[in-house]
KEDREN-936710 format. One record per atom (N, C-alpha, C, O): residue in three letters; chain; atom name; x, y, z. Coordinates in steps of 0.2 Angstrom, whole numbers, plus 5000, padded with zeros to 4 digits. Example, Ala and Ser with C-alpha at 12.3 -4.5 7.8 and 13.67 -1.06 7.14 Angstrom:
% residues 2
aa_ch_at_xx_yy_zz
ala_A_N_5066_4972_5039
ala_A_CA_5062_4978_5039
ala_A_C_5066_4984_5039
ala_A_O_5071_4983_5042
ser_A_N_5064_4989_5035
ser_A_CA_5068_4995_5036
ser_A_C_5064_5000_5039
ser_A_O_5067_5006_5040
END
This chain:
% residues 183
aa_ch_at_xx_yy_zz
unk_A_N_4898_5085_4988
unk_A_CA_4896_5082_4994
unk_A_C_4901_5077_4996
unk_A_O_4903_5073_4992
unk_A_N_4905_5077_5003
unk_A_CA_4911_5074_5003
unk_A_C_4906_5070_5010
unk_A_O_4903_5073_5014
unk_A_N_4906_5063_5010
unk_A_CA_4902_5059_5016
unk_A_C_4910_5058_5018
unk_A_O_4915_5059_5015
unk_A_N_4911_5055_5027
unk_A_CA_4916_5051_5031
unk_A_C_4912_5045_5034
unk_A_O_4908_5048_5038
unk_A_N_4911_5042_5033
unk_A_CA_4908_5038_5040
unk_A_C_4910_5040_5046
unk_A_O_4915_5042_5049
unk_A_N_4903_5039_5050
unk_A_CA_4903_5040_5057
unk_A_C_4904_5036_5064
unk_A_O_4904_5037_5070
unk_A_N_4906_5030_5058
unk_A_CA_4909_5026_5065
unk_A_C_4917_5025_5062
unk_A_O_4920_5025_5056
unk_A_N_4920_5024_5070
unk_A_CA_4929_5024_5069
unk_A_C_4930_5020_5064
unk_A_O_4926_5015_5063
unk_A_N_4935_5020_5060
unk_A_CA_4937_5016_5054
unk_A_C_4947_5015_5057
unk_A_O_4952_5019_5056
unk_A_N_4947_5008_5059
unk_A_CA_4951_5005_5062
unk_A_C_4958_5005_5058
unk_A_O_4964_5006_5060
unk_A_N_4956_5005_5050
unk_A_CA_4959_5004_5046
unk_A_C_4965_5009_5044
unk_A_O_4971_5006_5044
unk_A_N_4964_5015_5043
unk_A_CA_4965_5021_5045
unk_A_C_4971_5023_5049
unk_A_O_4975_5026_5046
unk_A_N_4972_5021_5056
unk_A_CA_4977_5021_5058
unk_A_C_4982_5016_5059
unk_A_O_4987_5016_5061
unk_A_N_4980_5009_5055
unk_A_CA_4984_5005_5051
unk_A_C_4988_5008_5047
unk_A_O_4994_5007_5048
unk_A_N_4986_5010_5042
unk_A_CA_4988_5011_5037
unk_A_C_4993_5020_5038
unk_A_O_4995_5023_5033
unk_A_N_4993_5022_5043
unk_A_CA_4995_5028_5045
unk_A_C_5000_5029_5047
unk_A_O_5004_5033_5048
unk_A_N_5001_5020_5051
unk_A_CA_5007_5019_5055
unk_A_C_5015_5018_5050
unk_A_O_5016_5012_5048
unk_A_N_5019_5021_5048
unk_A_CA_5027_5020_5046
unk_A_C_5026_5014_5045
unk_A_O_5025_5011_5040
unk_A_N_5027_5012_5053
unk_A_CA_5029_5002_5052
unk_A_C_5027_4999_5050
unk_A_O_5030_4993_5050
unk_A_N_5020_4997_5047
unk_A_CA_5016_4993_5046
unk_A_C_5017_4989_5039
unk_A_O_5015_4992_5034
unk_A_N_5020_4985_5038
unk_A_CA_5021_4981_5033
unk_A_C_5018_4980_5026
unk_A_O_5012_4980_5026
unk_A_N_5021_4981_5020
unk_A_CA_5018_4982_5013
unk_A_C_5012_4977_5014
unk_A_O_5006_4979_5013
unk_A_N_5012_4969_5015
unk_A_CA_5006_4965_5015
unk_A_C_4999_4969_5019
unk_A_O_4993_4970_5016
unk_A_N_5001_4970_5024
unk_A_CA_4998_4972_5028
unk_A_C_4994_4983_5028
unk_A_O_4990_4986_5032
unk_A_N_4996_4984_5023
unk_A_CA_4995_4992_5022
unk_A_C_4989_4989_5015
unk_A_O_4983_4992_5013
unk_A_N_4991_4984_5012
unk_A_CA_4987_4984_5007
unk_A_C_4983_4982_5010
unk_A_O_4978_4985_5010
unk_A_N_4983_4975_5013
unk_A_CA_4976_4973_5017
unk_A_C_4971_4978_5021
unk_A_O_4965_4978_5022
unk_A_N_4977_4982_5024
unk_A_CA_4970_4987_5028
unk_A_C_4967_4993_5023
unk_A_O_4962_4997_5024
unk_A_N_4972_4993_5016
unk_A_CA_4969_4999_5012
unk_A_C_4960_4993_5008
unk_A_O_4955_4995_5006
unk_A_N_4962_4989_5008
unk_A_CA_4956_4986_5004
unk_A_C_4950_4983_5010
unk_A_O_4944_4982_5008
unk_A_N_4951_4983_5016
unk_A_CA_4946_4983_5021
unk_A_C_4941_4989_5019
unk_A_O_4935_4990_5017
unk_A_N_4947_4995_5021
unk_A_CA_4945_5002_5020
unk_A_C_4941_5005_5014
unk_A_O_4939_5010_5014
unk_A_N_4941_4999_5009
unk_A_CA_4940_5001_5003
unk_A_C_4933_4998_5001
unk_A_O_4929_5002_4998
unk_A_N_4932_4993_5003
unk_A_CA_4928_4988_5006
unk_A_C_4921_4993_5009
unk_A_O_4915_4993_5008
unk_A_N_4924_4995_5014
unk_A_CA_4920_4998_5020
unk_A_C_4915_5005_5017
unk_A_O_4910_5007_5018
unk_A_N_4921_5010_5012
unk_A_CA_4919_5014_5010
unk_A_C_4914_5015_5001
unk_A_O_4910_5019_4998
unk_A_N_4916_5007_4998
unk_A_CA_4912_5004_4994
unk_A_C_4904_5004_4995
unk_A_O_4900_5006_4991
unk_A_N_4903_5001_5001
unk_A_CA_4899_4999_5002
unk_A_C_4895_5007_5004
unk_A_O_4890_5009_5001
unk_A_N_4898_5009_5010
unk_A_CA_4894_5018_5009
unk_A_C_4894_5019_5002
unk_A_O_4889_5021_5000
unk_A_N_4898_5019_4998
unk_A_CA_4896_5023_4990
unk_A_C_4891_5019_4987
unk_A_O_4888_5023_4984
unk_A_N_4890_5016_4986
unk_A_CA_4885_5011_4983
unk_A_C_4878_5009_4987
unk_A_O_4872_5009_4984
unk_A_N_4878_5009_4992
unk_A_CA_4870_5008_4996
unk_A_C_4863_5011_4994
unk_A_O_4857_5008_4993
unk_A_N_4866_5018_4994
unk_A_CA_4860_5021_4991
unk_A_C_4859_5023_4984
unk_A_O_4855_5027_4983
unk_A_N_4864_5021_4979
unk_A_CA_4864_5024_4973
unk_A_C_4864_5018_4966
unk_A_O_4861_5018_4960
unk_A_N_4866_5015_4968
unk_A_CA_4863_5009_4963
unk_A_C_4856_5006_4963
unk_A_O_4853_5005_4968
unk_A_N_4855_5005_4956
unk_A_CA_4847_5001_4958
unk_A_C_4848_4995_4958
unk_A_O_4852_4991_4956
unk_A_N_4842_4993_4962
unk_A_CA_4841_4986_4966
unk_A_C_4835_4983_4959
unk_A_O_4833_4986_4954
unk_A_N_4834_4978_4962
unk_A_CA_4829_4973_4960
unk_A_C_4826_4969_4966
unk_A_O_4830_4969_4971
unk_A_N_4819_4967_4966
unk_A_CA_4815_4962_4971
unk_A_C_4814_4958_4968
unk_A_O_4815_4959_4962
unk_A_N_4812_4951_4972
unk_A_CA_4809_4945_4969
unk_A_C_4810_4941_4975
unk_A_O_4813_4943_4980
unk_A_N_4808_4934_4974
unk_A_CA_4809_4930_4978
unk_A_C_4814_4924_4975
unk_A_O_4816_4922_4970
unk_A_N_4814_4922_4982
unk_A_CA_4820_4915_4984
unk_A_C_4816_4909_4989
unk_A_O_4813_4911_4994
unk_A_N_4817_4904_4986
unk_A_CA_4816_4898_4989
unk_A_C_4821_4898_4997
unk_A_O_4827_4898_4996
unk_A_N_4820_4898_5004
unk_A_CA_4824_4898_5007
unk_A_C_4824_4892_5010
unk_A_O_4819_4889_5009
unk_A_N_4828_4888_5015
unk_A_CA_4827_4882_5015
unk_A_C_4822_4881_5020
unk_A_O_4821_4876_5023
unk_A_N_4818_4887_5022
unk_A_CA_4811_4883_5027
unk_A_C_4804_4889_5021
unk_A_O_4798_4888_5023
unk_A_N_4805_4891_5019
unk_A_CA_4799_4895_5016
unk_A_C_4802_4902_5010
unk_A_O_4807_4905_5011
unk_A_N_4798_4903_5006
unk_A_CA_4798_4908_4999
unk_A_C_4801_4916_5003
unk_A_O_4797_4919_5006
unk_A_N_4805_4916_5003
unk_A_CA_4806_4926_5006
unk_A_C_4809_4930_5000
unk_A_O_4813_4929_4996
unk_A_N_4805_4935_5003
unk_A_CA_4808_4941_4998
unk_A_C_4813_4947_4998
unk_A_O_4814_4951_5002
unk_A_N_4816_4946_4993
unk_A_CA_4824_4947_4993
unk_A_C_4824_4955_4989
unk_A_O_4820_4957_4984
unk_A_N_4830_4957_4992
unk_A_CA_4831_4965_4987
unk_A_C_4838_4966_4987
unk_A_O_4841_4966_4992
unk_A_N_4840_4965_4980
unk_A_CA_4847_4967_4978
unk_A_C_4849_4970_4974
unk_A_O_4846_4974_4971
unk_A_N_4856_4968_4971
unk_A_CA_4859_4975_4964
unk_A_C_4858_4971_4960
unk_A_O_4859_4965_4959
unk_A_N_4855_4978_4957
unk_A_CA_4853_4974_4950
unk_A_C_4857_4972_4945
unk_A_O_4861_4976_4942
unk_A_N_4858_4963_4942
unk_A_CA_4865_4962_4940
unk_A_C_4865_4966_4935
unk_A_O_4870_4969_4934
unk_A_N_4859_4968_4930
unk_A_CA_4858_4970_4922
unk_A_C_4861_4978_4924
unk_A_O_4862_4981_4919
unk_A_N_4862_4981_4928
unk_A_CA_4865_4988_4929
unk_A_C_4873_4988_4927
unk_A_O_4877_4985_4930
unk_A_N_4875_4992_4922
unk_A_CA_4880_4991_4921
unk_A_C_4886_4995_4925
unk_A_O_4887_5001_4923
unk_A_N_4890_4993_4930
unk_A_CA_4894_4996_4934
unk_A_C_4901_4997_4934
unk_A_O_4904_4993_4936
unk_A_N_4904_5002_4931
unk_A_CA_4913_5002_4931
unk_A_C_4916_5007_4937
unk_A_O_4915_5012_4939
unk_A_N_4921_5002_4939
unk_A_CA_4928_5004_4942
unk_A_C_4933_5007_4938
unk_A_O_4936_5005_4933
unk_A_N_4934_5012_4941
unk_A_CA_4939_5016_4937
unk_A_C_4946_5016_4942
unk_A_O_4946_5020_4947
unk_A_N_4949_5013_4941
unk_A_CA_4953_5015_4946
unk_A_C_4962_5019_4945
unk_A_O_4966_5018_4940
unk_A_N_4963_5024_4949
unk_A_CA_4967_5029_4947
unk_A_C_4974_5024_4949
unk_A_O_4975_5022_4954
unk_A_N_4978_5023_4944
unk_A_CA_4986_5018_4947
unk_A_C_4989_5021_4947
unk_A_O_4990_5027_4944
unk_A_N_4992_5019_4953
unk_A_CA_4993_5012_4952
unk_A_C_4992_5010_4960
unk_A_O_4993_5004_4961
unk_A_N_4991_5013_4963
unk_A_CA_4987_5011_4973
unk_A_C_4981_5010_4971
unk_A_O_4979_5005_4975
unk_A_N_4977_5011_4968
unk_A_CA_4969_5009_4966
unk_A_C_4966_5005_4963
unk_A_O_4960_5003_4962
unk_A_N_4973_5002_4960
unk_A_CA_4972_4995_4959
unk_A_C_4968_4990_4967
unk_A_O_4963_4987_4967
unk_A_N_4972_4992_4970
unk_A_CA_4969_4989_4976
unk_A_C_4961_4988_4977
unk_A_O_4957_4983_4978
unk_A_N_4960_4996_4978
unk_A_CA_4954_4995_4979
unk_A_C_4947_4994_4973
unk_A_O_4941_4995_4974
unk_A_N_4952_4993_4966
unk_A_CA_4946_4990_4962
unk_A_C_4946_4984_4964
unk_A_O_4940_4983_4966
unk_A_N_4951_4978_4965
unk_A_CA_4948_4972_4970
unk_A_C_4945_4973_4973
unk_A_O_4942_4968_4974
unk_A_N_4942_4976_4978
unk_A_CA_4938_4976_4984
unk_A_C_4933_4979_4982
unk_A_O_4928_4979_4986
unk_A_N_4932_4983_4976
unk_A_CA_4924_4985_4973
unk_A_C_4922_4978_4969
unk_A_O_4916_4976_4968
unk_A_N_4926_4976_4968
unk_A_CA_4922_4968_4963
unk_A_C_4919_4965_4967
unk_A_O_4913_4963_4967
unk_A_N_4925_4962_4973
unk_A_CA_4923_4958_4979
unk_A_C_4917_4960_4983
unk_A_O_4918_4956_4988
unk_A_N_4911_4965_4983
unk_A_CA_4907_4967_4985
unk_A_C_4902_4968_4979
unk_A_O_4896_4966_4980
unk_A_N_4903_4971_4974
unk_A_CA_4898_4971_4968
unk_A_C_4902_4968_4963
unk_A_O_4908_4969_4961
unk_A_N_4899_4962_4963
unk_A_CA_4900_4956_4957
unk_A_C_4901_4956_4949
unk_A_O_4904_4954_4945
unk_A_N_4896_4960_4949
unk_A_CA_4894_4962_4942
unk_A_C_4897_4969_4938
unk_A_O_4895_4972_4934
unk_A_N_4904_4970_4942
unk_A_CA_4906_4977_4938
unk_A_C_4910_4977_4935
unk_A_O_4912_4971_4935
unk_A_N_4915_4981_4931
unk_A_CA_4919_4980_4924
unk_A_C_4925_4984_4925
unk_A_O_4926_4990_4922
unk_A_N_4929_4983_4927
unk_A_CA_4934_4988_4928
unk_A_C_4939_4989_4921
unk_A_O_4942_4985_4917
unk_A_N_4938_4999_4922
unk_A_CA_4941_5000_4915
unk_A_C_4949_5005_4920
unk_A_O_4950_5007_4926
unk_A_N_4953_5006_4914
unk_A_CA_4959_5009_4916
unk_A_C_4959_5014_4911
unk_A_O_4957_5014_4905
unk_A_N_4960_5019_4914
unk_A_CA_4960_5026_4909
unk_A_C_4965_5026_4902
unk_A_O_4970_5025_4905
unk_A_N_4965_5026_4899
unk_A_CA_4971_5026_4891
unk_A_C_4966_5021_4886
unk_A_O_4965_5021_4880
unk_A_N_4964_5015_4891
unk_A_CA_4962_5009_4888
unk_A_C_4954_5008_4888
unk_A_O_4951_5002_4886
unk_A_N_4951_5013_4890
unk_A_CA_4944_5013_4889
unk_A_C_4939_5013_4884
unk_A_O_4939_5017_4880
unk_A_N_4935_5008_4883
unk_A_CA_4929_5007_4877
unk_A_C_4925_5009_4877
unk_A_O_4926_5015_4878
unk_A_N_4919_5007_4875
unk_A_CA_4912_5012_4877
unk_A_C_4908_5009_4883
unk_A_O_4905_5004_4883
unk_A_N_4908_5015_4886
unk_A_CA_4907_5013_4895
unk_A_C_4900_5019_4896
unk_A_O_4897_5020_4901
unk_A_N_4900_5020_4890
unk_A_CA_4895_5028_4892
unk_A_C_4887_5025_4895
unk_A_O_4883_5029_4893
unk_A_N_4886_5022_4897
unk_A_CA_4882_5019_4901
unk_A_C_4881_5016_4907
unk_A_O_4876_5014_4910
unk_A_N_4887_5015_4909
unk_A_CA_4889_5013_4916
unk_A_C_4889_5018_4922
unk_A_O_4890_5024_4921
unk_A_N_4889_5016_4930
unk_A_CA_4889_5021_4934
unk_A_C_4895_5021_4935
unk_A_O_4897_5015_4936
unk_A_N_4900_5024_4935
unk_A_CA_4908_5025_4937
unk_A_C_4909_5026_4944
unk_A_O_4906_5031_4947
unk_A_N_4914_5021_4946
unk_A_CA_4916_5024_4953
unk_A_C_4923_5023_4951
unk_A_O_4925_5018_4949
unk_A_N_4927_5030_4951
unk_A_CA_4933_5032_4951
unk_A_C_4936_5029_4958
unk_A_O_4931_5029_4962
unk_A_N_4940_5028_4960
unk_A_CA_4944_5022_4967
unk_A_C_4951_5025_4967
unk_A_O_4955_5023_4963
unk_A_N_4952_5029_4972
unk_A_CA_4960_5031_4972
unk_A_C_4962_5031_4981
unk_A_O_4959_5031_4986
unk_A_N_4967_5031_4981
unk_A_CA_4969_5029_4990
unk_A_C_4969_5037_4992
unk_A_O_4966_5038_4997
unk_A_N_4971_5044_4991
unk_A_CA_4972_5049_4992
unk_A_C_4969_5056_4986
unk_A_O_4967_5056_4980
unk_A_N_4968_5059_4990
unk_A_CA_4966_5064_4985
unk_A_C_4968_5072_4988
unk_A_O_4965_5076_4992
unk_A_N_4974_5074_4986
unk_A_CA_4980_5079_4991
unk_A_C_4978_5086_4989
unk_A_O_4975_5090_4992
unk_A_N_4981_5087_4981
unk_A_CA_4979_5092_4975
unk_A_C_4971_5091_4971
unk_A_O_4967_5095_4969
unk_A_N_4972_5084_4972
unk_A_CA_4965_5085_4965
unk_A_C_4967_5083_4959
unk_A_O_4964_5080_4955
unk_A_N_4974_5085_4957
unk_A_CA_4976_5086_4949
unk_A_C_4974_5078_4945
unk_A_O_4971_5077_4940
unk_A_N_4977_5074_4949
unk_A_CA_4976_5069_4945
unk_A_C_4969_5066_4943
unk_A_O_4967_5064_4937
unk_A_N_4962_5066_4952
unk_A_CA_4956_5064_4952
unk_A_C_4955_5070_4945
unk_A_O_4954_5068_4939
unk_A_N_4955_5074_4946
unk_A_CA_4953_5081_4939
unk_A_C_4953_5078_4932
unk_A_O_4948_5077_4929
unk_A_N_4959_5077_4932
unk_A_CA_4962_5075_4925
unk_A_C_4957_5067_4925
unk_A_O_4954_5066_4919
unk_A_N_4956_5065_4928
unk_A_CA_4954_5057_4926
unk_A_C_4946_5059_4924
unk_A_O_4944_5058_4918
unk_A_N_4943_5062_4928
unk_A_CA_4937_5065_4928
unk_A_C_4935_5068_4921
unk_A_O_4931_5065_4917
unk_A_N_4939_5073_4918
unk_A_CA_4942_5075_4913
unk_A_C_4941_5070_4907
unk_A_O_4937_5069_4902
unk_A_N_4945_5067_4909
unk_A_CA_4944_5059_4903
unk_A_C_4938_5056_4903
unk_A_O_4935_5055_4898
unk_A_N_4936_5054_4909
unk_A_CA_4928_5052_4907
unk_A_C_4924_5058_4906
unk_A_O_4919_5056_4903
unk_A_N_4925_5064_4906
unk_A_CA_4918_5068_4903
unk_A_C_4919_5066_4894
unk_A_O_4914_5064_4890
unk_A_N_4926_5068_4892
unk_A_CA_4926_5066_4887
unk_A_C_4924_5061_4883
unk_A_O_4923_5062_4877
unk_A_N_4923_5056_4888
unk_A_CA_4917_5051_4884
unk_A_C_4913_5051_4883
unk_A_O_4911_5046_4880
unk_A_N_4908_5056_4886
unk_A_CA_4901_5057_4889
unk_A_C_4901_5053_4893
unk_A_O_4899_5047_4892
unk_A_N_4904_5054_4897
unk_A_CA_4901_5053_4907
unk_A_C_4897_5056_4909
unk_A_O_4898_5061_4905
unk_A_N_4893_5057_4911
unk_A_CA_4890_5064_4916
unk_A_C_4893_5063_4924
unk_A_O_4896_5058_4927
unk_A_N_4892_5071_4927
unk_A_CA_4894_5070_4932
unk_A_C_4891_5065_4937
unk_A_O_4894_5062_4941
unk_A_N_4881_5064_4936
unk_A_CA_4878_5060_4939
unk_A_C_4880_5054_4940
unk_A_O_4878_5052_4946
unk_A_N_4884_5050_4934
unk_A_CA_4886_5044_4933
unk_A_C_4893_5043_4938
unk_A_O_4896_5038_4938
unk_A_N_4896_5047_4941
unk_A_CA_4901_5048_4942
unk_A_C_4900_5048_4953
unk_A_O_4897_5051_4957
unk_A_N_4906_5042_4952
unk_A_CA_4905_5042_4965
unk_A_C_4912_5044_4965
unk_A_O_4915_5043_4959
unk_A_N_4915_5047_4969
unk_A_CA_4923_5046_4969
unk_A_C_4923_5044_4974
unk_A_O_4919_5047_4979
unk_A_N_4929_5038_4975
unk_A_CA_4929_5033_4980
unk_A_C_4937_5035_4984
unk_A_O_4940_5034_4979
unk_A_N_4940_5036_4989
unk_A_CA_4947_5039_4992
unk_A_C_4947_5035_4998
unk_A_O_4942_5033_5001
unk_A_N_4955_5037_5001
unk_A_CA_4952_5035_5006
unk_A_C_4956_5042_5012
unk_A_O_4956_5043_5018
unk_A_N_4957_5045_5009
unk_A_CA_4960_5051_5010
unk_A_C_4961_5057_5008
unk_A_O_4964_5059_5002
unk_A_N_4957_5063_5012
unk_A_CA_4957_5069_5006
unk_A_C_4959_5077_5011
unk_A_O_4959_5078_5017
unk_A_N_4960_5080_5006
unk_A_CA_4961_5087_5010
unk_A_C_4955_5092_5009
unk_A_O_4950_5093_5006
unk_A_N_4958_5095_5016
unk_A_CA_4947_5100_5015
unk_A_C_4947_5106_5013
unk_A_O_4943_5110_5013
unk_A_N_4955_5107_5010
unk_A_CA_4954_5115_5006
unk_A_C_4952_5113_4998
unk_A_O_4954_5117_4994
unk_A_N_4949_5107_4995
unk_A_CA_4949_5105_4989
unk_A_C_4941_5102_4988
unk_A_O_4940_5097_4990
unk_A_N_4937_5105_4985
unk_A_CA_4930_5103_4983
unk_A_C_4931_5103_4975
unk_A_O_4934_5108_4972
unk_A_N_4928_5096_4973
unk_A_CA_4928_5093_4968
unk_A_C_4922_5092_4965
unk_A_O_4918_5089_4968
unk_A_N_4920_5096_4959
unk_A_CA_4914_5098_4955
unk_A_C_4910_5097_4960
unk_A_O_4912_5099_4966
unk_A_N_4902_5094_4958
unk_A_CA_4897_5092_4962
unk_A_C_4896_5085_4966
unk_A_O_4892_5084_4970
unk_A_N_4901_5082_4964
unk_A_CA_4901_5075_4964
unk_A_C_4899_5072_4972
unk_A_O_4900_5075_4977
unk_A_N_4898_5067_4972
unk_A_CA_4900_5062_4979
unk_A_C_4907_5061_4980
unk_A_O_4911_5060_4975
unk_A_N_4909_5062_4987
unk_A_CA_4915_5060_4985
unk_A_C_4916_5054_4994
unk_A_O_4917_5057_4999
unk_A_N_4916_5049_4994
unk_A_CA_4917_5046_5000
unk_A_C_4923_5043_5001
unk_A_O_4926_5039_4997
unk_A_N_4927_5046_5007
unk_A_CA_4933_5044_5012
unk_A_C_4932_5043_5017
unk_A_O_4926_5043_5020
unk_A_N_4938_5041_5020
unk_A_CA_4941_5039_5028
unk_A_C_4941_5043_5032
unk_A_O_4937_5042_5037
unk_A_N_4945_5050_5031
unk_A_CA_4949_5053_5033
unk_A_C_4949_5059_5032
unk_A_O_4954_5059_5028
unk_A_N_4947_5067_5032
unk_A_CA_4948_5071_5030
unk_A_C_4957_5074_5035
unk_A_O_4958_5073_5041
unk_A_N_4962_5076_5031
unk_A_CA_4965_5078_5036
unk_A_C_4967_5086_5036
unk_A_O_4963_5090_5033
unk_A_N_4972_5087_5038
unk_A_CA_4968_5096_5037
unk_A_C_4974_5099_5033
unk_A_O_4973_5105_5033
unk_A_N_4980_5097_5030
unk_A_CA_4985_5100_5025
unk_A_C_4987_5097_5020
unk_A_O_4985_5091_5020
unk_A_N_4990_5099_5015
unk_A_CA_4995_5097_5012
unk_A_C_5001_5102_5012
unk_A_O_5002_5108_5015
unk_A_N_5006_5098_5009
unk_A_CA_5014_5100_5010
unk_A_C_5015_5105_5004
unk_A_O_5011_5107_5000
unk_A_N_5021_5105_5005
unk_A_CA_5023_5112_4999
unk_A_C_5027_5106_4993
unk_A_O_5030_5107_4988
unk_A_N_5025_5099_4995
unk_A_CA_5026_5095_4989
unk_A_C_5021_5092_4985
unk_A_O_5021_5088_4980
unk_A_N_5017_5095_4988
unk_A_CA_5008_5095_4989
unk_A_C_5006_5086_4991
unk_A_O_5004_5082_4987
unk_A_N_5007_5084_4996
unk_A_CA_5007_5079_4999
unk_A_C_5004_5078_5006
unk_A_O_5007_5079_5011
unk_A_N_4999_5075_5006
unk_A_CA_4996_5074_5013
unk_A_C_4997_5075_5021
unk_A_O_4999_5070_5023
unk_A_N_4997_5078_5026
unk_A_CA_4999_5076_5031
unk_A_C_4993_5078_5038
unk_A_O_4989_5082_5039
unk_A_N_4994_5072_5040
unk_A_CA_5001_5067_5041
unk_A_C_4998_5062_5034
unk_A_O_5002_5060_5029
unk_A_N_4994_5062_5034
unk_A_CA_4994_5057_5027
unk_A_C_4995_5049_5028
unk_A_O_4995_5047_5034
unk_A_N_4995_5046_5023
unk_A_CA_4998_5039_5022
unk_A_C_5004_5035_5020
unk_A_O_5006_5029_5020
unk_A_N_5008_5044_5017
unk_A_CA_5013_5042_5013
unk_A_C_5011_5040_5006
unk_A_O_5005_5042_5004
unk_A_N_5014_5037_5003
unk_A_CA_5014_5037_4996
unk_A_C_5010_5029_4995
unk_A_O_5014_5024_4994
unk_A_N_5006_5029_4994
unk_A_CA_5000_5023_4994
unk_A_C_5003_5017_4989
unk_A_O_5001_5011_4991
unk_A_N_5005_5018_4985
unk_A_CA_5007_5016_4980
unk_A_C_5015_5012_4981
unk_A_O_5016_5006_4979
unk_A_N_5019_5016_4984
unk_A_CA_5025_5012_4987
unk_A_C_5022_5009_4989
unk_A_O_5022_5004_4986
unk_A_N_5019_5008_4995
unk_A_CA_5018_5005_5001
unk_A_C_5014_5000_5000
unk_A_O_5014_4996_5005
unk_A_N_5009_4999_4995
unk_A_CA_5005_4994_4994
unk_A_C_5008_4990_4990
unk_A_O_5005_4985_4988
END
């Protein structure tokens, strides 16, 4: 299931433009990432209720549950980025790097990559987590760019952008270019 959001994502054609500045390409890849955390998270983590003292009266509050254990996976070396902007929105998560992983096999995984053209890589990372026991269910894939000739297992997969090619160097277009340079 690949969700886009259905309102325009400004971000997008930031980061689309040649000219736009490396400070700036990362800043709009982490808005984007930001944006698209939050759709992958809303409905899928569990919350907790209770109340809070508020400064005029007791109200009752629902949030993520800190006690849920959450990992960022993020694919490097452009996903770096947007594991900062999943922390900076869910607090409580553990960001692991693939080669250097411990025992995670209880965490909900959001794999975080800026592009997803072939698959090969998101695959192969997937891959490594099942080998830990992951399950698929445990598993959001978070991008912010993908192509529509490419469905990945069962998974959730939430982006920006669908665009409709890759290249004969198997590279996005128009794409982003190379996320990684550029951030």
């Amino acid at each position: 299931m690949v969700f886009v959001p259905p309102h325009p994502l400004h971000w997008v054609s930031v980061m689309r433009n040649q000219h736009t500045p490396c400070p700036i390409f990362r800043n709009a890849m982490a808005e984007l990432g930001r944006l698209l955390m939050y759709e992958a998270s809303r409905d899928w983590l569990p919350t907790v209720t209770g109340e809070i003292q508020s400064p005029l009266a007791m109200a009752s509050v629902e949030s993520t549950d800190p006690r849920g254990p959450v990992a960022i996976v993020p694919i490097l070396r452009a996903g770096l980025a947007l594991a900062e902007q999943a922390s900076s929105l869910l607090p409580t998560t553990k960001t692991y790097h693939l080669g250097c992983l411990t025992d995670f096999s209880k965490d909900l995984e959001f794999l975080v990559d800026p592009m997803l053209a072939t698959g090969a890589t998101i695959v192969a990372a997937i891959d490594l987590l099942k080998e830990r026991g992951i399950q698929n269910k445990q598993i959001k894939v978070h991008i912010k760019n993908s192509f529509t000739g490419f469905v990945i297992f069962r998974l959730r997969v939430y982006t920006g952008i669908i665009d409709p090619a890759v290249n004969e160097k198997g590279l996005i277009v128009p794409g982003f270019g190379d996320a990684g340079d550029r951030s």
